[in-house]
C-alpha positions in Angstrom: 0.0 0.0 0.0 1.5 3.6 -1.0 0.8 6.1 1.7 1.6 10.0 0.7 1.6 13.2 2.3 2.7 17.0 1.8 3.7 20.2 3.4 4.2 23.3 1.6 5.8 26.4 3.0 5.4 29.9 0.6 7.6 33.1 1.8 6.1 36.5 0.8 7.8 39.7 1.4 4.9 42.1 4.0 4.9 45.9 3.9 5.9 46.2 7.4 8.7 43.9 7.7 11.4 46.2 5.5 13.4 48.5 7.4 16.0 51.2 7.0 16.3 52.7 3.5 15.1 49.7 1.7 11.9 50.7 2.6 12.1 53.9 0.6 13.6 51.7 -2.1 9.8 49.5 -1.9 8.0 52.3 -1.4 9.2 54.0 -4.6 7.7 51.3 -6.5 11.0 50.1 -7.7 10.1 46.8 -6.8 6.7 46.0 -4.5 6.0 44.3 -1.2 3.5 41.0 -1.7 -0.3 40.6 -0.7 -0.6 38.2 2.3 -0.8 35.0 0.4 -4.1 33.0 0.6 -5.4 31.0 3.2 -5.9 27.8 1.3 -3.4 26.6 -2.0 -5.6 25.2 -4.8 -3.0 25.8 -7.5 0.4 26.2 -6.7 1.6 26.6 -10.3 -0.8 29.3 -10.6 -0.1 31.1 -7.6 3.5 31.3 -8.9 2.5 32.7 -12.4 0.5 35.3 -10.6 3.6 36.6 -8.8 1.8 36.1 -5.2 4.9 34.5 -3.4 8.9 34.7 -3.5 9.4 31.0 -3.2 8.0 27.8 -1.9 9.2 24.6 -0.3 6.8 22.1 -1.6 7.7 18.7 0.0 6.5 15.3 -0.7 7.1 12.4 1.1 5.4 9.0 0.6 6.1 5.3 1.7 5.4 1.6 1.0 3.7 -0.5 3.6 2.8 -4.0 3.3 0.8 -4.4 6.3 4.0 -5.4 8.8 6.5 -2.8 8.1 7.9 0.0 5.4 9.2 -1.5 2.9 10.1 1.5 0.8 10.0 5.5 0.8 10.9 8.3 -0.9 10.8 12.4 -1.9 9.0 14.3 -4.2 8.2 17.9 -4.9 10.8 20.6 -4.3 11.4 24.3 -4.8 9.7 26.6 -6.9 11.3 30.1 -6.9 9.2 33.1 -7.7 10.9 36.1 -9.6 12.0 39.7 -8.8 10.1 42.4 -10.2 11.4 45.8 -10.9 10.2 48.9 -12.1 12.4 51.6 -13.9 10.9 55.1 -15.8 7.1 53.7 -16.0 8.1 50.2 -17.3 8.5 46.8 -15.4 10.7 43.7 -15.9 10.7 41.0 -14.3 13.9 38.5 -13.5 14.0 34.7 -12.2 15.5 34.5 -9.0 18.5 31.9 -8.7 17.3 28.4 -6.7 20.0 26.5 -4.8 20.3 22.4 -5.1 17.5 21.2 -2.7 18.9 19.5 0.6 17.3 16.3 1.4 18.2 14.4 4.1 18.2 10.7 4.1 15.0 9.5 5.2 14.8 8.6 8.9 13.1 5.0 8.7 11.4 2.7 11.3 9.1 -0.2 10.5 6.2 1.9 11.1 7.1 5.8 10.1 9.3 7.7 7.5 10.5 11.1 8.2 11.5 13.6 5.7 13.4 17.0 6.1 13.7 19.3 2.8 15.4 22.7 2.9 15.1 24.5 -0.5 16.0 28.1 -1.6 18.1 30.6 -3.3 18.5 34.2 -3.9 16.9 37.2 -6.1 18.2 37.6 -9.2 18.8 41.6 -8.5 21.8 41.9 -5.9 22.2 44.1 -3.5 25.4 45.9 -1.7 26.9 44.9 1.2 29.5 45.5 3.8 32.4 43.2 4.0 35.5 43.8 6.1 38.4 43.3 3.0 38.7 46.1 0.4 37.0 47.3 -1.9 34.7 47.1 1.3 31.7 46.5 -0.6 30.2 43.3 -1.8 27.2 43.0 -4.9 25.2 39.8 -3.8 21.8 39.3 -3.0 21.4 37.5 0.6 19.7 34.1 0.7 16.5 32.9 1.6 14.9 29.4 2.4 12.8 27.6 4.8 13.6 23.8 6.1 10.6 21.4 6.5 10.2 18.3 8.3 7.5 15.6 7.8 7.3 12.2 9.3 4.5 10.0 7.5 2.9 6.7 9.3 1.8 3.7 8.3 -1.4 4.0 9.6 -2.3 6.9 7.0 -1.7 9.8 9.7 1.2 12.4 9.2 3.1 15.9 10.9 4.8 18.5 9.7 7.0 20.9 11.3 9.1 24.3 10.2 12.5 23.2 11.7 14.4 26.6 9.9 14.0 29.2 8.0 15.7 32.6 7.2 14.8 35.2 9.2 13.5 37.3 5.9 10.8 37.0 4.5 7.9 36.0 6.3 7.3 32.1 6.1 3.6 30.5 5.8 3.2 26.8 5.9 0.2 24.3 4.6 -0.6 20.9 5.6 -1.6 18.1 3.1 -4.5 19.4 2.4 -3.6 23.0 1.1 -4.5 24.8 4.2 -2.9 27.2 6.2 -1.8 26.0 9.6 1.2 27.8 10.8 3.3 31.2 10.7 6.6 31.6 11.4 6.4 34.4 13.7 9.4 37.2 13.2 10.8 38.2 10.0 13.7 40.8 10.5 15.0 42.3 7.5 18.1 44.1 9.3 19.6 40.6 10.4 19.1 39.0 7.2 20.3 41.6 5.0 23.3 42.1 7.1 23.8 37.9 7.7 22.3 36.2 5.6 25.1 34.8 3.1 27.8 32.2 2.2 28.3 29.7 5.7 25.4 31.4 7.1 23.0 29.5 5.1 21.9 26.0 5.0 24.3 25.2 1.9 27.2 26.5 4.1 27.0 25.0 8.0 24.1 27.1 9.2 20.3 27.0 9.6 18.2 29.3 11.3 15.3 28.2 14.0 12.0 29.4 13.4 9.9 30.6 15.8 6.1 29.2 15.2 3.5 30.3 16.3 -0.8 29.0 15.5 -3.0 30.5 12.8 -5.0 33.7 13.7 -8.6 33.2 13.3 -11.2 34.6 10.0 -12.7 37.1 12.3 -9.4 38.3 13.2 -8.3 38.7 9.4 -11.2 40.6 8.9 -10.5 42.8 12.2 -7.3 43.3 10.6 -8.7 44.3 6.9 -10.6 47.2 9.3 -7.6 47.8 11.1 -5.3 48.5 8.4 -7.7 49.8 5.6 -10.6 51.0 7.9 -10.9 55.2 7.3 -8.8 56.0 10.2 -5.4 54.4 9.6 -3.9 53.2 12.3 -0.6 53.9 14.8 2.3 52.1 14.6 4.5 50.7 17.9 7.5 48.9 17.7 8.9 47.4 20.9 12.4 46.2 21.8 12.6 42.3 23.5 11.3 42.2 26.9 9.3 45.1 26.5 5.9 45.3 28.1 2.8 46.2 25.6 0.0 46.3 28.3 0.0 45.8 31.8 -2.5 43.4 33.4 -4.6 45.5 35.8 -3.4 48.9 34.4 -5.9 51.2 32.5 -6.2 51.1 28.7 -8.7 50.6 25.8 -6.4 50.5 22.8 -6.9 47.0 20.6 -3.6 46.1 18.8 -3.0 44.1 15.3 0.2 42.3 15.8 2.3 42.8 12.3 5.7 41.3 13.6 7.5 39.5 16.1 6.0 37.4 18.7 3.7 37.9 22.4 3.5 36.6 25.2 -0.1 36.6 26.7 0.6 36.5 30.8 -1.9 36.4 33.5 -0.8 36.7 37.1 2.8 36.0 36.0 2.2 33.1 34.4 2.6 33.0 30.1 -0.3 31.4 29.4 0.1 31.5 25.2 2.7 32.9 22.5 0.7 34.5 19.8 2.3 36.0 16.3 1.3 38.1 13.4 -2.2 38.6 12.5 -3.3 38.2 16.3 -6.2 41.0 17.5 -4.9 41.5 21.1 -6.4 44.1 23.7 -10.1 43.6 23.0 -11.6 42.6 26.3 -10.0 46.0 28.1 -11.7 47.8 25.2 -14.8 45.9 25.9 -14.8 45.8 29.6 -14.0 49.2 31.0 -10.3 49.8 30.1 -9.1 47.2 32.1 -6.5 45.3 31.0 -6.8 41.6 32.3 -3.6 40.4 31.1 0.5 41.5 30.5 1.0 41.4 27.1 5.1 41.1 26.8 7.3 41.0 23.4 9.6 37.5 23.5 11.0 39.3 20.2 11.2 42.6 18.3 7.5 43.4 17.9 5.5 45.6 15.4 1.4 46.5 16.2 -0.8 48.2 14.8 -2.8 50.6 17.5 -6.5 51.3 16.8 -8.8 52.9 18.9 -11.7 50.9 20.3 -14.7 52.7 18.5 -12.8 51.8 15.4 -13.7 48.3 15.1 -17.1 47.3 15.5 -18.2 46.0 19.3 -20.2 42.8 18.3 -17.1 41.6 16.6 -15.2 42.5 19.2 -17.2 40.7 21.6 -17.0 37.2 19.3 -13.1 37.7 18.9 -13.0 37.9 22.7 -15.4 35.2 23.6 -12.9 33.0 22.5 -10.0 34.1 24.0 -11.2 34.2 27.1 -7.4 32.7 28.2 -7.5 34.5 31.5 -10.9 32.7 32.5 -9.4 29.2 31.5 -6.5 29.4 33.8 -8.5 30.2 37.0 -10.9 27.6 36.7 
């Protein structure tokens, strides 16, 4: 019997994850920041002919059982590497980025389960200058990108996935078998990558980067963010340094915050009860409940929100988004 599975990571480039001056450079239209990408594949092909991500780790894994044990296994699928856009005096062109040789690991085989691990990637076909410590001091070479995934398969027809790396630029979305989105890295940070990301400090030199994961943000709270970010008042943004506190619990407060970067801890009498990442809607029971905030809300990263005022956003969905994350309540019972 033939038993296969997939997970399919896709890296897109998000308006507020460029810093420095390469943010002016996007924001001249010289080449463009990506819409999030959406929240089930159907077409992969077709995504990629549409421009809608940089790359994508697409991994297949798939074994033989004959009812006792595995009997055989092996890899499919791979990268698929987007292309760089430009746009120069009114006219655009676009150029095919540069994929690196796929790493695959030998397959890590019991009687009963095969596990897979498949780091693809490459870099833009533009490059970019860098610093570099031997004269002429500067360096033309675009910094490289790509995501690790693992995925173990069973005999018994179940399977998991996992990000186990990726670089820490652009952001990195991951889909299980079935096309669906089911986790986010959580930080992408363009000034480390930019600066690091090259030669041994990459995969196909001796290094791989950890991601940090973090769970899917609800529909409701993508639509809270559609208002957030595209309502008619446009929103305030924080940034906050590791360790840094975002709300208080007990203090006063009745701002609701759309988490863009980085990663948040949600703690409740000093205790971290959950990590959430981008797209999360935090604040709203404060906003809802007399400006009380009834949990710490602290940055285990560098952290980017969004800050809208509670009369912003309409109150019934505010009141569903909190219903269910009513954390707080569940540690106390």
């Amino acid at each position: 019997m033939r038993i296969e599975s997939s997970v399919t990571s896709l890296s897109w480039i998000p308006s507020e994850a460029v810093t420095g001056l390469n943010k002016a450079v996007f924001g001249s239209g010289f080449t463009h920041y990506d819409d999030p990408p959406p929240d089930v594949i159907r077409d992969l092909e077709a995504l990629r002919e549409a421009d809608r991500f940089r790359f994508a780790n697409h991994l297949v894994g798939w074994i033989e059982f004959d009812g006792q044990r595995i009997t055989d296994a092996g890899y499919g699928g791979g990268c698929l590497m987007g292309a760089t856009t430009v746009a120069v005096g009114g006219k655009q062109a676009s150029f095919a980025a540069v994929a690196f040789d796929d790493i695959q690991r030998d397959i890590e085989l019991t009687d009963t389960s095969a596990k897979f691990i498949q780091t693809v990637g490459g870099h833009t076909a533009v490059p970019a200058p860098r610093r570099v410590s031997k004269p002429p001091f500067v360096k033309f070479e675009a910094p490289t990108v790509w995501s690790t995934l693992s995925l173990t398969i069973h005999a018994d027809g179940t399977s998991e996935f996992e990000l186990l790396g990726a670089s820490t630029f652009p952001r990195h979305w991951v889909y299980d078998a079935s096309g669906k989105l089911a986790a986010k890295a959580g930080l992408a940070d363009f000034k480390d990558w930019w600066r690091n990301a090259f030669g041994k400090h990459t995969p196909w030199g001796d290094e791989d980067s950890p991601a940090l994961v973090t769970a899917v943000e609800t529909a409701l709270e993508r639509e809270l963010a559609g208002t957030i970010m595209r309502g008619g008042e446009k929103p305030s943004i924080r940034k906050l340094k590791e360790g840094a506190l975002l709300t208080e619990q007990g203090q006063q407060g009745d701002e609701v915050f759309l988490l863009l970067n980085g990663v948040v801890a949600v703690e409740v009498d000093g205790e971290a009860i959950a990590d959430v990442g981008p797209g999360a809607i935090l604040g709203e029971r404060a906003a809802l409940e007399g400006g009380l905030r009834t949990s710490t809300l602290r940055a285990l990263t560098k952290v980017t929100v969004a800050v809208a005022k509670a009369d912003q956003i309409d109150t019934d969905a505010l009141a569903e988004l909190s219903a269910g994350h009513r954390r707080e309540d569940a540690l106390r019972e």
